[in-house]
N, CA, C and O atoms as a Tripos MOL2 file, in Angstrom:
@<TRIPOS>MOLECULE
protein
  296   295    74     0     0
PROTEIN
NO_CHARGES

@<TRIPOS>ATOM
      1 N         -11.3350   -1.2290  -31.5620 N.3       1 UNK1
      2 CA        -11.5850   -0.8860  -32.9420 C.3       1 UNK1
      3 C         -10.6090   -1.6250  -33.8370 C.2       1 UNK1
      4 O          -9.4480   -1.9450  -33.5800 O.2       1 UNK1
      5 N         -11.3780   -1.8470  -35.0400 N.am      2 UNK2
      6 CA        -10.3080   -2.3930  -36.0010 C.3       2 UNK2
      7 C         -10.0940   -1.6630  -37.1930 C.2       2 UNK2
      8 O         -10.9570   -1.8390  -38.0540 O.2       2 UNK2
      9 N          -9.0540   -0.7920  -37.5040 N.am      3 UNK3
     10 CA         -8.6810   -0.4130  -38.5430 C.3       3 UNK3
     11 C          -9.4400    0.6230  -38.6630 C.2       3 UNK3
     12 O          -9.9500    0.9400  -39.7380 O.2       3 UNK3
     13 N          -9.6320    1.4030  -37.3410 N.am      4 UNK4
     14 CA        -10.4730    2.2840  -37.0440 C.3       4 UNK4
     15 C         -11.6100    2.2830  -36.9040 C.2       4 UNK4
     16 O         -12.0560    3.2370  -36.2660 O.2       4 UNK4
     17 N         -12.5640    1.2830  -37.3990 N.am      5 UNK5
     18 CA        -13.9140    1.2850  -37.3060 C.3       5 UNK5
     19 C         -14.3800    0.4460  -36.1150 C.2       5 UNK5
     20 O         -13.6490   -0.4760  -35.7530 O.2       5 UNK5
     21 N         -15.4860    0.6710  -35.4970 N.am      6 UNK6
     22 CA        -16.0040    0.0160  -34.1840 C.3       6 UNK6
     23 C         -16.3280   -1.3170  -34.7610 C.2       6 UNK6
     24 O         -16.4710   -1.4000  -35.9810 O.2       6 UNK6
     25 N         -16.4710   -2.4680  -33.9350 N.am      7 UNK7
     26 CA        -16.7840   -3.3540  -34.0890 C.3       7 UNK7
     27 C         -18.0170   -3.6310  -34.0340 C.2       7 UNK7
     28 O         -18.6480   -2.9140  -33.2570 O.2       7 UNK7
     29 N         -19.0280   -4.9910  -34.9760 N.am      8 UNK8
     30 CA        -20.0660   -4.3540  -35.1650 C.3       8 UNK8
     31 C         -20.9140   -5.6690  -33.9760 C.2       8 UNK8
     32 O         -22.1430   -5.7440  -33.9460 O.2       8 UNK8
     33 N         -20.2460   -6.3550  -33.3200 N.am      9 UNK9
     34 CA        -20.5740   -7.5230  -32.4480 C.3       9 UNK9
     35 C         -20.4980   -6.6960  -30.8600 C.2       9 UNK9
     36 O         -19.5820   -6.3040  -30.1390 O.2       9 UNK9
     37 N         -21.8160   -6.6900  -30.8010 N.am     10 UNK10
     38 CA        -21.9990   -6.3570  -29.0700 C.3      10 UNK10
     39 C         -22.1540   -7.4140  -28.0290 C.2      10 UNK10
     40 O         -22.9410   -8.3360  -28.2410 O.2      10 UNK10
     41 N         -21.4610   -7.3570  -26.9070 N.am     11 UNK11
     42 CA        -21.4640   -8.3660  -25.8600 C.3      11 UNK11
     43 C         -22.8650   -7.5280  -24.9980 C.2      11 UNK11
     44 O         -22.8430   -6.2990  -24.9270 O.2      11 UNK11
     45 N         -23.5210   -7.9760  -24.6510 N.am     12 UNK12
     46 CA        -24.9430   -7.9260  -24.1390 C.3      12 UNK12
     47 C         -24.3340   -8.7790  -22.5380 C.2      12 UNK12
     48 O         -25.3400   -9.2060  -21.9710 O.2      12 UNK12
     49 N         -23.2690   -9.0620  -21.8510 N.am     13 UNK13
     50 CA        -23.4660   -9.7460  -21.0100 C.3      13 UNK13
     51 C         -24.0520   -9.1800  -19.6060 C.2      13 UNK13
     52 O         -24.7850   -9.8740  -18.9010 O.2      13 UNK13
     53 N         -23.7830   -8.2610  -19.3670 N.am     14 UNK14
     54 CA        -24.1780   -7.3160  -18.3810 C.3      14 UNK14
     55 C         -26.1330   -7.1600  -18.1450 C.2      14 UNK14
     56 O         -26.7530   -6.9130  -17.1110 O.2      14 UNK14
     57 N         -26.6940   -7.4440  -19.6660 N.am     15 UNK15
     58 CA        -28.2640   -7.2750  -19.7230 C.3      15 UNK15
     59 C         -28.5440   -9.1060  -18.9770 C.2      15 UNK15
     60 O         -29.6090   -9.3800  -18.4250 O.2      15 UNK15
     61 N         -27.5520  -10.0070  -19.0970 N.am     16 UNK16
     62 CA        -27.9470  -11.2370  -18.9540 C.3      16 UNK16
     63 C         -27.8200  -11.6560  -17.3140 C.2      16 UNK16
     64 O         -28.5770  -12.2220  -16.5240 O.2      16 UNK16
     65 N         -26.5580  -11.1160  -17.2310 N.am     17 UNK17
     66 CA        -26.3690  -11.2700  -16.0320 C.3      17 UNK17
     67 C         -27.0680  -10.3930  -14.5590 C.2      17 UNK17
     68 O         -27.0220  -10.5520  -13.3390 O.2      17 UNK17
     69 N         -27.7000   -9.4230  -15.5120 N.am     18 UNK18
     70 CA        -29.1290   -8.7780  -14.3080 C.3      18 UNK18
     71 C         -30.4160   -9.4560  -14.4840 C.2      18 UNK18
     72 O         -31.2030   -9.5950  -13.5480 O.2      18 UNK18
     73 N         -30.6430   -9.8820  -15.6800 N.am     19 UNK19
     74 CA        -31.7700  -11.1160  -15.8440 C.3      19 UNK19
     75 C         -31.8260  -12.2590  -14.8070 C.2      19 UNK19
     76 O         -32.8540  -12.7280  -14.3180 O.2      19 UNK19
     77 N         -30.5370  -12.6370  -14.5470 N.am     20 UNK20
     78 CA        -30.2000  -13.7530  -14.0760 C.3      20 UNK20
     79 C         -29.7430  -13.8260  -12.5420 C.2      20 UNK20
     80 O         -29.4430  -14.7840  -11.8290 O.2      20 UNK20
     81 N         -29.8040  -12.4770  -12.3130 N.am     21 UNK21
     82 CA        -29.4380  -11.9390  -11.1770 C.3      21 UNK21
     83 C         -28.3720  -12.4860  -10.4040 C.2      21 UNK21
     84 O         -28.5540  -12.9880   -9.2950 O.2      21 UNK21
     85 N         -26.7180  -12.3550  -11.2450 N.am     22 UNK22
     86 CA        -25.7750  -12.7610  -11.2250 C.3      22 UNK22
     87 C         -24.6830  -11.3650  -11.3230 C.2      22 UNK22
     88 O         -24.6350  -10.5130  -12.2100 O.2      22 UNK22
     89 N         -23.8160  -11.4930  -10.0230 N.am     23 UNK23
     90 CA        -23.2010  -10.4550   -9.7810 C.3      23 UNK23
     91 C         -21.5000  -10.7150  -11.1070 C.2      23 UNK23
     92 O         -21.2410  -11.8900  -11.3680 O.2      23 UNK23
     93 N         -20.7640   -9.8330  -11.6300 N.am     24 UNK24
     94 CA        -19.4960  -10.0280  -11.9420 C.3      24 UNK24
     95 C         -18.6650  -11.0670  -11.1480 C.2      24 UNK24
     96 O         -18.2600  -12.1650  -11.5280 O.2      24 UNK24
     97 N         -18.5150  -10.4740   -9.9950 N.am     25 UNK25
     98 CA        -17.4940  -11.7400   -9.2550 C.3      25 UNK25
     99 C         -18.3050  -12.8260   -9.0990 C.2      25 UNK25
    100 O         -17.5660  -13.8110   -9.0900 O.2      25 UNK25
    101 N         -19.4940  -13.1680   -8.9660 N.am     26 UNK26
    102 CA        -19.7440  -14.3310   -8.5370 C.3      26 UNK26
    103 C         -19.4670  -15.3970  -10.1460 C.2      26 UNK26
    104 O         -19.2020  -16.5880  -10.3040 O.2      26 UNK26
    105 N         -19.7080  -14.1700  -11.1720 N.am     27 UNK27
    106 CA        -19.7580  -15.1310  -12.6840 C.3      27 UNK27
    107 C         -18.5660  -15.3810  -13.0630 C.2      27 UNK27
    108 O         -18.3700  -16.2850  -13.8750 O.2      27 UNK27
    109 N         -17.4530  -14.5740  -12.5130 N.am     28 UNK28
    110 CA        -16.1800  -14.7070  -13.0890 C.3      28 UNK28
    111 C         -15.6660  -15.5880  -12.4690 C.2      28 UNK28
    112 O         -14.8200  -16.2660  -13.0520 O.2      28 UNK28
    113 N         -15.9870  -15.8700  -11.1360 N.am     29 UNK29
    114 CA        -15.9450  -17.2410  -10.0560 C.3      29 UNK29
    115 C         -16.3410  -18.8860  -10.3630 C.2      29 UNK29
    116 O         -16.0520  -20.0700  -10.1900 O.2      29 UNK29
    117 N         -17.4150  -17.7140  -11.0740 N.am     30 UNK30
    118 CA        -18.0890  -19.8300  -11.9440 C.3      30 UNK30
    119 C         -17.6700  -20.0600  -12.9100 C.2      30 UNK30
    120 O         -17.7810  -21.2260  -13.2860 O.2      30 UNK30
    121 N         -16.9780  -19.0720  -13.8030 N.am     31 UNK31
    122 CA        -16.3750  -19.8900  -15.1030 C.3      31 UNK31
    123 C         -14.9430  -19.7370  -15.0590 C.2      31 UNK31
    124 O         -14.3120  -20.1120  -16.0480 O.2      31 UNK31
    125 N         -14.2930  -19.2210  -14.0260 N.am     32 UNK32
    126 CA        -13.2070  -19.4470  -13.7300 C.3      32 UNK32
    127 C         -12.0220  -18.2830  -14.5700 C.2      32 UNK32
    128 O         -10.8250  -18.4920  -14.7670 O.2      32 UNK32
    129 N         -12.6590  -17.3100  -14.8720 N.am     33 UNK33
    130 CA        -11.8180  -15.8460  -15.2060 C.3      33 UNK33
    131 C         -11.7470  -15.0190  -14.0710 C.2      33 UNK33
    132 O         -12.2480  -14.9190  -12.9510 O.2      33 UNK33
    133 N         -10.5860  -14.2380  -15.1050 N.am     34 UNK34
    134 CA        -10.4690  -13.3730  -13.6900 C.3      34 UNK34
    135 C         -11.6480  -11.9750  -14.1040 C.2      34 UNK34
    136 O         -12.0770  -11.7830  -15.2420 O.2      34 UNK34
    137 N         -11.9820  -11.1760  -12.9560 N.am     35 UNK35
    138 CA        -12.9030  -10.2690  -12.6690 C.3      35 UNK35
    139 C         -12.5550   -9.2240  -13.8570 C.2      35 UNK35
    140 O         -13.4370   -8.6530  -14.4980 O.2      35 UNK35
    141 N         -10.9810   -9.0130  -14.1090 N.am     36 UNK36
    142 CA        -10.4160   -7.8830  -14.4900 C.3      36 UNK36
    143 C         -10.7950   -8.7130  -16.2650 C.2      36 UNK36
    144 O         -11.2700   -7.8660  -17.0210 O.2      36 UNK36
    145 N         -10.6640   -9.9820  -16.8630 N.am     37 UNK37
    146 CA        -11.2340  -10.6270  -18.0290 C.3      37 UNK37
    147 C         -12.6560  -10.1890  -18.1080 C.2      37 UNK37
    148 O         -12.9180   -9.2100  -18.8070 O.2      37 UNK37
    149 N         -13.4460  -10.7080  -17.5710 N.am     38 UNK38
    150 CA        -15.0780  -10.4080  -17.2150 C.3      38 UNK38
    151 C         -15.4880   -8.9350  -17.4560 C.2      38 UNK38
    152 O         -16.4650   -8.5810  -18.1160 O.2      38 UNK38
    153 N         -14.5290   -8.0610  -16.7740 N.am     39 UNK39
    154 CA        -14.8020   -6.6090  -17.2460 C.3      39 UNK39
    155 C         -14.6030   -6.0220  -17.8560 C.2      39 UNK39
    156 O         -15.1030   -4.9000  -17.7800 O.2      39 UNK39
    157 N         -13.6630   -6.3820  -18.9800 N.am     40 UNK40
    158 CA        -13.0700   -6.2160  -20.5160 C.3      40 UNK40
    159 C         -14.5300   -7.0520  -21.2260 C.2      40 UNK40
    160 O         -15.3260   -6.2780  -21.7580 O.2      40 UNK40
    161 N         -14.8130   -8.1890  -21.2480 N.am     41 UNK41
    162 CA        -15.6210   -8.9620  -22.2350 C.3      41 UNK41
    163 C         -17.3160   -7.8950  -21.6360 C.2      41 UNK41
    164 O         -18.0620   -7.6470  -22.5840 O.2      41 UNK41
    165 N         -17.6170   -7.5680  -20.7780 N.am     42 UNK42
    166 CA        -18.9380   -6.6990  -20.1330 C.3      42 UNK42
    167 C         -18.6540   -5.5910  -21.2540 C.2      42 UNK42
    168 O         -19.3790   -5.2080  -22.1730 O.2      42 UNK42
    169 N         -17.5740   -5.2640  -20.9420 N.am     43 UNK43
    170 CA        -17.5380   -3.3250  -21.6540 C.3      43 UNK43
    171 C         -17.3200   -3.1280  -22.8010 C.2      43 UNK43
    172 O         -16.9450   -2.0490  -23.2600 O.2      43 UNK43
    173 N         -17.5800   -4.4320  -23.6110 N.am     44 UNK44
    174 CA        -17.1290   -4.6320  -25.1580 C.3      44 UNK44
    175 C         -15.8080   -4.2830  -25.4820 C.2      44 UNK44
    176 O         -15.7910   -3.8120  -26.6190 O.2      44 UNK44
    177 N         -14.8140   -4.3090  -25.0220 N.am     45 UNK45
    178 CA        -13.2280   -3.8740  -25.3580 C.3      45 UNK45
    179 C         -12.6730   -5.0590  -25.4460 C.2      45 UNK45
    180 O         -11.4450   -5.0310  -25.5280 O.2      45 UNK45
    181 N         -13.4620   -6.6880  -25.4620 N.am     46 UNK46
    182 CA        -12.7590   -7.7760  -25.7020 C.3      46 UNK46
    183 C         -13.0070   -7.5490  -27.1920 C.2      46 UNK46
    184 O         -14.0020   -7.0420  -27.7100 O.2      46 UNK46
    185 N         -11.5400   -8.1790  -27.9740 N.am     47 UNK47
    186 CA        -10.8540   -8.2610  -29.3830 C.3      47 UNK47
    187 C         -12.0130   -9.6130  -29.8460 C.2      47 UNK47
    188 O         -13.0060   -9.5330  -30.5700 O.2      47 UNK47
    189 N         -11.5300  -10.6340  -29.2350 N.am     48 UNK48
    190 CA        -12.3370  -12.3720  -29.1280 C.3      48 UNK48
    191 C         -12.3190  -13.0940  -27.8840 C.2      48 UNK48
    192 O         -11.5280  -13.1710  -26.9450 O.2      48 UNK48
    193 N         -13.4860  -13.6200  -28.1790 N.am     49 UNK49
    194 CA        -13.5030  -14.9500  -27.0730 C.3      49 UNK49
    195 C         -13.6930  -16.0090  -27.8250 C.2      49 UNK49
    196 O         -14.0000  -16.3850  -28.9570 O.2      49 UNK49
    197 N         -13.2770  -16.4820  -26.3540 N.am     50 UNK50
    198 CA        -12.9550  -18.3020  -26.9230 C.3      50 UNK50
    199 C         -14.3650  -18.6820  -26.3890 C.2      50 UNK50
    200 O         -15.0930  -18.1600  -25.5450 O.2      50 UNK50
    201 N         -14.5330  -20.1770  -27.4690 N.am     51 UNK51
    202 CA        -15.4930  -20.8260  -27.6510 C.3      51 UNK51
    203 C         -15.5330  -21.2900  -25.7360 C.2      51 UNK51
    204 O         -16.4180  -21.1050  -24.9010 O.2      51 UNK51
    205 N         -14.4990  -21.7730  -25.6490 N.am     52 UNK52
    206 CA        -14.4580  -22.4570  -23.9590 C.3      52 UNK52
    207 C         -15.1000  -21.9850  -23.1050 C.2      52 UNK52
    208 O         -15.7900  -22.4890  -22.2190 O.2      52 UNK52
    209 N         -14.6600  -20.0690  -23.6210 N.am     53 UNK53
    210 CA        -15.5090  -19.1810  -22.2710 C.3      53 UNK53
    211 C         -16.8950  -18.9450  -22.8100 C.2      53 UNK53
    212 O         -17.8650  -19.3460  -22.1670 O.2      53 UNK53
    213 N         -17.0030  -18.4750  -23.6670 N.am     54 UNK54
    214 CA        -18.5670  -18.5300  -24.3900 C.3      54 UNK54
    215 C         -19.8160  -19.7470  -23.8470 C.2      54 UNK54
    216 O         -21.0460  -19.7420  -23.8050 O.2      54 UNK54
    217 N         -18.5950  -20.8660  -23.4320 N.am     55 UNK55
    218 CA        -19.5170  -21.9760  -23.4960 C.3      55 UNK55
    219 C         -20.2550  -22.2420  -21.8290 C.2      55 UNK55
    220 O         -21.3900  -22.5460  -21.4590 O.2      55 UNK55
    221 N         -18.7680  -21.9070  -21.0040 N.am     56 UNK56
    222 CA        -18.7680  -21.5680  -19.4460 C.3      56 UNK56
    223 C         -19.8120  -20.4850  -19.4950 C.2      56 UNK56
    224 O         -20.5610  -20.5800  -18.5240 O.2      56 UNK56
    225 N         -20.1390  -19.4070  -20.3630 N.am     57 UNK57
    226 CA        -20.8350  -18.1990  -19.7610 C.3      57 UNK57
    227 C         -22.3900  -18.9170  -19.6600 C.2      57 UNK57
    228 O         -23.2290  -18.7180  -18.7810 O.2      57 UNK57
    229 N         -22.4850  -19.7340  -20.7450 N.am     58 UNK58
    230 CA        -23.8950  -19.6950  -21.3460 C.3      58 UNK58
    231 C         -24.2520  -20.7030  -20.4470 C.2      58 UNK58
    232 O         -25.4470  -20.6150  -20.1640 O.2      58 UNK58
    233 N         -23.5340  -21.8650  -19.7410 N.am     59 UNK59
    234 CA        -23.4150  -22.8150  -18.9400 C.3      59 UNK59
    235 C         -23.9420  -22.0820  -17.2470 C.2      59 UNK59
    236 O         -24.6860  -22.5630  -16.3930 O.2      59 UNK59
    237 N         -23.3360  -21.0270  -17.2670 N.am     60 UNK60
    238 CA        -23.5600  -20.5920  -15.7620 C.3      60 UNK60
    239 C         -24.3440  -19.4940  -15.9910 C.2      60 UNK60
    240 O         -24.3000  -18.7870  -14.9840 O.2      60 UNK60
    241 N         -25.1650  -18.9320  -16.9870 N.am     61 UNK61
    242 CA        -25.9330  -18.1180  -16.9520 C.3      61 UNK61
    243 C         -27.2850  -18.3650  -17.4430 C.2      61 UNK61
    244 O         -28.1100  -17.4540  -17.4980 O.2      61 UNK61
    245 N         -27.6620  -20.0940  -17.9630 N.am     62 UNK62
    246 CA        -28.3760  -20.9120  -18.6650 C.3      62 UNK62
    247 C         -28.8550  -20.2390  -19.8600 C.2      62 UNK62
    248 O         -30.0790  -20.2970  -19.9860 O.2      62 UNK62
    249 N         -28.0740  -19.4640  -20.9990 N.am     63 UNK63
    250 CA        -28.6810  -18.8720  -22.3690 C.3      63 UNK63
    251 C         -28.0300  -19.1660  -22.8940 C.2      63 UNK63
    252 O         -26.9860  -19.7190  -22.5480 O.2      63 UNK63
    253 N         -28.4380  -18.8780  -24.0710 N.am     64 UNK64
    254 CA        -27.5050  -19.5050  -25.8870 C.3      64 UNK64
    255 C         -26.8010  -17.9250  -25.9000 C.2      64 UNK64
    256 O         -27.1290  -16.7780  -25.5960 O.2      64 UNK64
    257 N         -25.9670  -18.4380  -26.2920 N.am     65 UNK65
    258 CA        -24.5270  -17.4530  -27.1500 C.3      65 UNK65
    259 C         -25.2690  -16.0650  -27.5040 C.2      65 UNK65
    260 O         -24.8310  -14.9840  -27.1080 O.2      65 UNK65
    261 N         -26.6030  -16.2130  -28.3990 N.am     66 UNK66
    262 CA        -27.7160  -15.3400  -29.2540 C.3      66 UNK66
    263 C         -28.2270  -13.8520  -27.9540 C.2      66 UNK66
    264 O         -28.5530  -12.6750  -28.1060 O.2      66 UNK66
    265 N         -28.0620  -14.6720  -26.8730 N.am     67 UNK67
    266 CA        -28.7340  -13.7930  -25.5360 C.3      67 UNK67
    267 C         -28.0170  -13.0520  -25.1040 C.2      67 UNK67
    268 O         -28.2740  -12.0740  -24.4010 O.2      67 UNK67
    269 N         -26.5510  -13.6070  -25.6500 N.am     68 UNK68
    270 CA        -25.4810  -12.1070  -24.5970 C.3      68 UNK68
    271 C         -24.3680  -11.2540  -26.1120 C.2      68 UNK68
    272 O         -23.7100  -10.2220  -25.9770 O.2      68 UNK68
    273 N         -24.4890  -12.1280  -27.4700 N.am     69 UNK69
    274 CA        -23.9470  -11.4770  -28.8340 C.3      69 UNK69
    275 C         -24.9300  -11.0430  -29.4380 C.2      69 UNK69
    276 O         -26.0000  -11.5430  -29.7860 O.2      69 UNK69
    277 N         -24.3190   -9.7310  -29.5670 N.am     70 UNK70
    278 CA        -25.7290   -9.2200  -30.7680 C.3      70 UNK70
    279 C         -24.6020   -8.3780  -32.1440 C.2      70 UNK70
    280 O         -23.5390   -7.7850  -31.9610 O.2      70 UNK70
    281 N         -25.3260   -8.6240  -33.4370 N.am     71 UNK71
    282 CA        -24.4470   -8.3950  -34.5580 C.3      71 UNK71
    283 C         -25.2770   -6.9330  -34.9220 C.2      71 UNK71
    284 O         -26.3660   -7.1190  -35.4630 O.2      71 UNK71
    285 N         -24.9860   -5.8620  -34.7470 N.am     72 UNK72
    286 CA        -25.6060   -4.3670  -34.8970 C.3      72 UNK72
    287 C         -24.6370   -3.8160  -36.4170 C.2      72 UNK72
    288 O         -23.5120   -3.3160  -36.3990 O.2      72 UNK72
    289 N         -25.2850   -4.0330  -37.3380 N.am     73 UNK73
    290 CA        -24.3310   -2.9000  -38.6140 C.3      73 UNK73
    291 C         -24.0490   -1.7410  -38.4670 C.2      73 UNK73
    292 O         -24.5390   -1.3500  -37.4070 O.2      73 UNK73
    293 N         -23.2650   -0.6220  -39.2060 N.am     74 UNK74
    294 CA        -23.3830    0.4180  -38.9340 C.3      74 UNK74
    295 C         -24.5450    1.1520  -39.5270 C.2      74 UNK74
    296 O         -24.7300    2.3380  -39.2540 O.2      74 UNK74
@<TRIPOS>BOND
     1     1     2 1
     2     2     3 1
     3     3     4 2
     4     3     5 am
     5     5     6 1
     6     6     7 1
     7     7     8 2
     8     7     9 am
     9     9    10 1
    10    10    11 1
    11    11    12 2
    12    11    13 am
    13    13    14 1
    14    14    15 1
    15    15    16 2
    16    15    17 am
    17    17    18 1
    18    18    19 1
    19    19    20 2
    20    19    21 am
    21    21    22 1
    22    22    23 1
    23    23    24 2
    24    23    25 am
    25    25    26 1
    26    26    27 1
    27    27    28 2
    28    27    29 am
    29    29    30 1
    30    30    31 1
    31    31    32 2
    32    31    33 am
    33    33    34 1
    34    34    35 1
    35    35    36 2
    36    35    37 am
    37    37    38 1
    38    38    39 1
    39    39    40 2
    40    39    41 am
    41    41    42 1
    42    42    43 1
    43    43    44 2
    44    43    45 am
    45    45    46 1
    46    46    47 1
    47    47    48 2
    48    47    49 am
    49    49    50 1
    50    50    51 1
    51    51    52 2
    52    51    53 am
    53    53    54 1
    54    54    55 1
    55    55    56 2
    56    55    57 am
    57    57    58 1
    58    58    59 1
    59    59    60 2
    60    59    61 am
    61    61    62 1
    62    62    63 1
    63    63    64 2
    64    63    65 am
    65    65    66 1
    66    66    67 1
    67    67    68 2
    68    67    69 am
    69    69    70 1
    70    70    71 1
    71    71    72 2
    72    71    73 am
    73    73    74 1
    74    74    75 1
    75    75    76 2
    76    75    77 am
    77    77    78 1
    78    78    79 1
    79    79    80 2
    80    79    81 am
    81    81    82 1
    82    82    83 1
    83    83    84 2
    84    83    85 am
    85    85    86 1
    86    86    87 1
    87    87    88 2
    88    87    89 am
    89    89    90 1
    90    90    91 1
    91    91    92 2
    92    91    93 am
    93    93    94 1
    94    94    95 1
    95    95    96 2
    96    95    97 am
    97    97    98 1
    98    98    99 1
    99    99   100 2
   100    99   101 am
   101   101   102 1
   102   102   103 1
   103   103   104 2
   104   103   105 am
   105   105   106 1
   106   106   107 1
   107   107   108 2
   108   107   109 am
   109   109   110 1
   110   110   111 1
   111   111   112 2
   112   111   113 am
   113   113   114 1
   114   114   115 1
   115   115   116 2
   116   115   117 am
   117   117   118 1
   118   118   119 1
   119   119   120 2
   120   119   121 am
   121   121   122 1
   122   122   123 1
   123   123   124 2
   124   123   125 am
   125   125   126 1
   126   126   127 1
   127   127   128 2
   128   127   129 am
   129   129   130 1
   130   130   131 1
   131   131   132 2
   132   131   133 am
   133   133   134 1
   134   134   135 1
   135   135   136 2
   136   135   137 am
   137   137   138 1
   138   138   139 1
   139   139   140 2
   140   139   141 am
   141   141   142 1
   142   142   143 1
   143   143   144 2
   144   143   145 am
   145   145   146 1
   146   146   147 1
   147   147   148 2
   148   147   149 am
   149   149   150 1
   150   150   151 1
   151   151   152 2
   152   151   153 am
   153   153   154 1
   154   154   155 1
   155   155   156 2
   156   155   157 am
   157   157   158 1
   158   158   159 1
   159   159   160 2
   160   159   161 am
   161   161   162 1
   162   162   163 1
   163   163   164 2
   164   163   165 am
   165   165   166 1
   166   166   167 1
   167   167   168 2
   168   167   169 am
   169   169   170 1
   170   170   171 1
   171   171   172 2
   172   171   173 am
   173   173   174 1
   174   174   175 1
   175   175   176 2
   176   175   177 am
   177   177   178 1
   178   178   179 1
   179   179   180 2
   180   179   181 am
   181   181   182 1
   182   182   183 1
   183   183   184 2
   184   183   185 am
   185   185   186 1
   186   186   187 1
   187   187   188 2
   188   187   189 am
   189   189   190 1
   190   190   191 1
   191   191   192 2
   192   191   193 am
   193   193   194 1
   194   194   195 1
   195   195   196 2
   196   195   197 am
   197   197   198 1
   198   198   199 1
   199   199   200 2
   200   199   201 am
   201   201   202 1
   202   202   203 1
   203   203   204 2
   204   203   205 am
   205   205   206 1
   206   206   207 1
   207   207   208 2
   208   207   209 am
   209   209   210 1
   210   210   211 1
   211   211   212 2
   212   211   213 am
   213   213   214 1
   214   214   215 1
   215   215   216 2
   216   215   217 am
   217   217   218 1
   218   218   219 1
   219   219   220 2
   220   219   221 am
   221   221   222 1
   222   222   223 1
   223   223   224 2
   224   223   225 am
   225   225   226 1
   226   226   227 1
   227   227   228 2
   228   227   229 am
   229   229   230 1
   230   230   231 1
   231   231   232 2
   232   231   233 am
   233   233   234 1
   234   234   235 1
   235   235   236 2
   236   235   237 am
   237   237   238 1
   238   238   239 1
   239   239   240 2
   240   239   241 am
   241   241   242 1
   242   242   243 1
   243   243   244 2
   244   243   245 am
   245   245   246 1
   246   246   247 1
   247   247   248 2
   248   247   249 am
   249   249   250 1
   250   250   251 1
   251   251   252 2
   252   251   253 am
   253   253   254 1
   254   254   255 1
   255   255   256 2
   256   255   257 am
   257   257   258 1
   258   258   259 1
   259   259   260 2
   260   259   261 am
   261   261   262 1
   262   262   263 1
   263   263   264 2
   264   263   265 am
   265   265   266 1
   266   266   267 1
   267   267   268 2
   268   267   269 am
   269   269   270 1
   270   270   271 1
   271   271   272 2
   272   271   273 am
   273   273   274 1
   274   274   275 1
   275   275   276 2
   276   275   277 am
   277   277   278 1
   278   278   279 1
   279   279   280 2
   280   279   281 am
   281   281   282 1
   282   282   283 1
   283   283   284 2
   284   283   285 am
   285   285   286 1
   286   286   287 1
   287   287   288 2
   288   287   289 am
   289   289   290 1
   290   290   291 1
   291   291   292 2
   292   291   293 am
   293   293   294 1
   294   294   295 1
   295   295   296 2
@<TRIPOS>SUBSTRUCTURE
     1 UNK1         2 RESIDUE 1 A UNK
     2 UNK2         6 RESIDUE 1 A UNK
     3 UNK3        10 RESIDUE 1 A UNK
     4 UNK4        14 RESIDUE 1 A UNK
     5 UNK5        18 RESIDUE 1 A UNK
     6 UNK6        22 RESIDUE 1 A UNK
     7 UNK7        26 RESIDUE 1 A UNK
     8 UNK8        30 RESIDUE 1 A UNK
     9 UNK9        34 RESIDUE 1 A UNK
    10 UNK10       38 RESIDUE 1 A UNK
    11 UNK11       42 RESIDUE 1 A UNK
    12 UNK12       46 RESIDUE 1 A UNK
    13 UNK13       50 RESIDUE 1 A UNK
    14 UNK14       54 RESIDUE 1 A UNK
    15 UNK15       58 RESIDUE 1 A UNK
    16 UNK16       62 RESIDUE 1 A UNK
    17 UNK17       66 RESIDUE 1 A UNK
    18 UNK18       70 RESIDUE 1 A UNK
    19 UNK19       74 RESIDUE 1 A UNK
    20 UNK20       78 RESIDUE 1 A UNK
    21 UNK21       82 RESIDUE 1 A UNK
    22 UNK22       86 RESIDUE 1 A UNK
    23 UNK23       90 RESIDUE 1 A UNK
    24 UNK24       94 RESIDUE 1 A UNK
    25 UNK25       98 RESIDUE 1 A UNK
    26 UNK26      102 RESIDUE 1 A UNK
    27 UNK27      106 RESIDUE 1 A UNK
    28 UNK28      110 RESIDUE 1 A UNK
    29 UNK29      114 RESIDUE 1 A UNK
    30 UNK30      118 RESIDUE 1 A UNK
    31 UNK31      122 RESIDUE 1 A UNK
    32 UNK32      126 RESIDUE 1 A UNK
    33 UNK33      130 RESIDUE 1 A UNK
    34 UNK34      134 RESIDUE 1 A UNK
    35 UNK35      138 RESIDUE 1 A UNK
    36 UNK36      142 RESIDUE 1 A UNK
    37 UNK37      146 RESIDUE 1 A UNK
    38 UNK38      150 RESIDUE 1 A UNK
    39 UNK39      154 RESIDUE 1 A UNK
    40 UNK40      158 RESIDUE 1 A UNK
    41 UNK41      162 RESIDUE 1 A UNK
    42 UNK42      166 RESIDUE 1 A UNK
    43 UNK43      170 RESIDUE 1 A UNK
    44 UNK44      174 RESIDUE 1 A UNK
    45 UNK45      178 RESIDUE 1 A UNK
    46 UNK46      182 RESIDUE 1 A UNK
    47 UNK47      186 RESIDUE 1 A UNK
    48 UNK48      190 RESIDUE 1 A UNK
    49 UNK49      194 RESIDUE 1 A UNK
    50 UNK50      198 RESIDUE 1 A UNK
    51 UNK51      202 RESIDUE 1 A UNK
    52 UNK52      206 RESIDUE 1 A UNK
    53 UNK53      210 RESIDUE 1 A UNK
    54 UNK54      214 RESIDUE 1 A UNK
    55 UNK55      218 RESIDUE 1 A UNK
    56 UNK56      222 RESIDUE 1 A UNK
    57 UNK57      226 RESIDUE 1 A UNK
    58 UNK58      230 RESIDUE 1 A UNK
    59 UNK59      234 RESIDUE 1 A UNK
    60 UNK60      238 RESIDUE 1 A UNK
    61 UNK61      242 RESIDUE 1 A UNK
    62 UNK62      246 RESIDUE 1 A UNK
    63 UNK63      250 RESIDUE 1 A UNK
    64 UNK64      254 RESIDUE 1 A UNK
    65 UNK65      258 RESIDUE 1 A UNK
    66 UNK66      262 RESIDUE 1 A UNK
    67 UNK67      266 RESIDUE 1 A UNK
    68 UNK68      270 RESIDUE 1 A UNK
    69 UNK69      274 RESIDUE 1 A UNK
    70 UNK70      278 RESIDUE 1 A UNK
    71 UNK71      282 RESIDUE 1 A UNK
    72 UNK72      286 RESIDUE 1 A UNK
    73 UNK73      290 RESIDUE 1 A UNK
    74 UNK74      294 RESIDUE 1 A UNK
């Protein structure tokens, strides 16, 4: 949370990576994070990501950025 309020950017990676039928360790293996990173950025409790990993995810999971961020208002 920031300044108390939830953040309004959802990580969707978890819906992509059962699409894709791609386990946590095997994805955190291909873009080269650790499991314990991967499961912070899954459970939405990541602050930011970097463009680098964004780019590795979409690279080893073949989707645009749009497929695993979703912008929800309150």
């Amino acid at each position: 949370m920031k300044g108390g309020f939830p953040l309004a950017i959802l990580v969707n990676l978890d819906v992509m990576m059962a699409k894709r039928k791609v386990s946590a360790g095997e994805l955190a293996e291909r873009i080269g994070i650790t499991p314990a990173n991967l499961s912070i950025l899954k459970n939405n409790k990541a602050k930011a990501i970097r463009f680098s990993t964004l780019e590795m995810i979409c690279k080893a999971l073949d989707c645009q950025p749009a497929d695993i961020l979703e912008y929800r208002p309150d």
